[in-house]
VOPAGU-2260 file (C-alpha; in pm, 1 decimal, decimal comma):
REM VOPAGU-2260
SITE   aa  ch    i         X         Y         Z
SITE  UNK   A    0   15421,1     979,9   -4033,6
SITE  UNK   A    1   15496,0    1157,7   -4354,0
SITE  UNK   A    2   15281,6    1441,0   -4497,3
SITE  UNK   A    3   15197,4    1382,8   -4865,5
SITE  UNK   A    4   15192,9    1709,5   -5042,3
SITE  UNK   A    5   14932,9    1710,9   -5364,9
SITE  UNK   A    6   14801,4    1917,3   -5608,1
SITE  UNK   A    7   14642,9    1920,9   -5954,2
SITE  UNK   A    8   14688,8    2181,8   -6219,5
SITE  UNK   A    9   14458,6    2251,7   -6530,0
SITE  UNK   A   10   14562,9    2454,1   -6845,6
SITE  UNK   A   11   14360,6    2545,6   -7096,1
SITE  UNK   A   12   14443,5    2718,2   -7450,7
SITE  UNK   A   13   14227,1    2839,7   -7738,1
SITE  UNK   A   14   14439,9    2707,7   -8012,9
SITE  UNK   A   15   14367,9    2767,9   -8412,7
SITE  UNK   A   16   14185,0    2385,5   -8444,7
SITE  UNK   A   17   14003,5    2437,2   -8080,7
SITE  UNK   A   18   14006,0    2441,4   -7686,4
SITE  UNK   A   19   14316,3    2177,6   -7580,2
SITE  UNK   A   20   14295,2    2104,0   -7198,5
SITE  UNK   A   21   14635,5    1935,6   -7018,8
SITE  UNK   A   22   14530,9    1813,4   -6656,1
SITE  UNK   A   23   14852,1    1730,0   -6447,0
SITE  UNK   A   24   14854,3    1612,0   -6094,7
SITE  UNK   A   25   15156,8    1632,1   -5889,9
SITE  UNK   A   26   15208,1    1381,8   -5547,6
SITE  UNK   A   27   15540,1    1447,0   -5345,1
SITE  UNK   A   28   15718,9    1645,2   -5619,8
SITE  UNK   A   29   15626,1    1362,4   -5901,6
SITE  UNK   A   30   15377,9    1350,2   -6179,5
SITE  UNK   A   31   15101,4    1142,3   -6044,0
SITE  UNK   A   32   14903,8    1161,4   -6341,8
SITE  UNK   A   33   14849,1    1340,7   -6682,0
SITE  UNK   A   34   14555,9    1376,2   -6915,8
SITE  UNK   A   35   14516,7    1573,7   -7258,4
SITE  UNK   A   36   14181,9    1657,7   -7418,8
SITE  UNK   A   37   14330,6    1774,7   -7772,0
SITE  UNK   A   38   14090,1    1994,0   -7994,0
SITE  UNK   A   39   14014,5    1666,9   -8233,9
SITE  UNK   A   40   13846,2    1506,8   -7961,1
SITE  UNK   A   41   13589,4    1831,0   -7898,6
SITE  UNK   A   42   13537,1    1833,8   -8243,5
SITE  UNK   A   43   13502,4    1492,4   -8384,6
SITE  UNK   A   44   13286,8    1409,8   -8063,5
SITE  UNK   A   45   12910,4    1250,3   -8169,1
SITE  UNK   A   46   12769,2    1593,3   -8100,3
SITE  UNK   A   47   13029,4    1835,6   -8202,3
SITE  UNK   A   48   13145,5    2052,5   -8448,2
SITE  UNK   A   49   13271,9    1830,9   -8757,4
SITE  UNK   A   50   12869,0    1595,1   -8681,6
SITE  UNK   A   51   12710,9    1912,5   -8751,9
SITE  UNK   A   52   12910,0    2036,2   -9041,9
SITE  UNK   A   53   12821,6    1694,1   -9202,6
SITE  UNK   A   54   12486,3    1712,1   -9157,7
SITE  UNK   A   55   12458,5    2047,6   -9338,5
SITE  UNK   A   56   12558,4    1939,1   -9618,3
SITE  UNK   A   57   12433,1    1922,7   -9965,2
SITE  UNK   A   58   12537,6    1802,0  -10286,6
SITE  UNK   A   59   12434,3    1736,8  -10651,8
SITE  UNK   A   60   12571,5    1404,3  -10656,4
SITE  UNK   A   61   12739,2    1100,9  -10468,5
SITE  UNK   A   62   13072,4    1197,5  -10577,2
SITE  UNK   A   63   13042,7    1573,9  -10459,5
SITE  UNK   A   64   12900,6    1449,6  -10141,0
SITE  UNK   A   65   13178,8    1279,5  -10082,9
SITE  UNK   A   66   13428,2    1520,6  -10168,0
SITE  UNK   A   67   13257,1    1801,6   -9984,8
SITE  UNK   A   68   13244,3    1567,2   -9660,4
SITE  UNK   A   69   13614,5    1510,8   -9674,2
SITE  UNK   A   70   13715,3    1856,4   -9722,5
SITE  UNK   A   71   13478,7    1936,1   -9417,6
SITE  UNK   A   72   13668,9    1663,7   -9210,9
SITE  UNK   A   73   14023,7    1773,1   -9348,6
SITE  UNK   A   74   13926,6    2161,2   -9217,2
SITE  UNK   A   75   13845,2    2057,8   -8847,2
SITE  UNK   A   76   14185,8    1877,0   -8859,6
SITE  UNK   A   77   14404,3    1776,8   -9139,1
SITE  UNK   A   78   14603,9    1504,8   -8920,8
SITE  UNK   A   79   14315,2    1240,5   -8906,7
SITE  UNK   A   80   14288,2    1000,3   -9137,7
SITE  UNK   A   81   13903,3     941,3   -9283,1
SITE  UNK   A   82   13676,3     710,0   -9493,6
SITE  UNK   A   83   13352,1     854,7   -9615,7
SITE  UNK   A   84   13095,0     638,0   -9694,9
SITE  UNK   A   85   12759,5     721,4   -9792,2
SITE  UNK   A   86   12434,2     546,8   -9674,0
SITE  UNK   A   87   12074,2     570,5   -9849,9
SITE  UNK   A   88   11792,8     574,5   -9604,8
């Protein structure tokens, strides 16, 4: 019978957008599996950073709203793509 040799490795980094997380697990000398949490994903979560910028915000007008909100979204991470749209309650 043949031993399996396995392990899993996390690393974690404090980068300039936020905490990125690689998970790697190694089986007999192969990559097994692989998983990336990237900063985006802490920050653009329901409860996290970028939700909680938004909901600070305050503006004279529609327009500014929406240009505020953008420049909020393009700070956490200027990569993702957005659509603001504003609802009135």
């Amino acid at each position: 019978s043949l031993s399996r040799s396995m392990s899993a490795t996390l690393a974690a980094v404090d980068t300039a957008r936020g905490l990125l997380l690689h998970r790697a697990r190694v089986a007999d000398g192969c990559v097994a599996g692989y998983a990336v949490v990237a900063p985006t994903e802490w920050n653009f979560h329901p409860d996290g950073a970028l939700a909680r910028g938004l909901a600070g915000l305050v503006a004279d007008d529609e327009q500014a709203l929406v240009r505020s909100a953008n420049l909020v979204v393009q700070a956490f991470d200027p990569c993702v793509v957005c659509r603001v749209e504003v609802a009135h309650a």
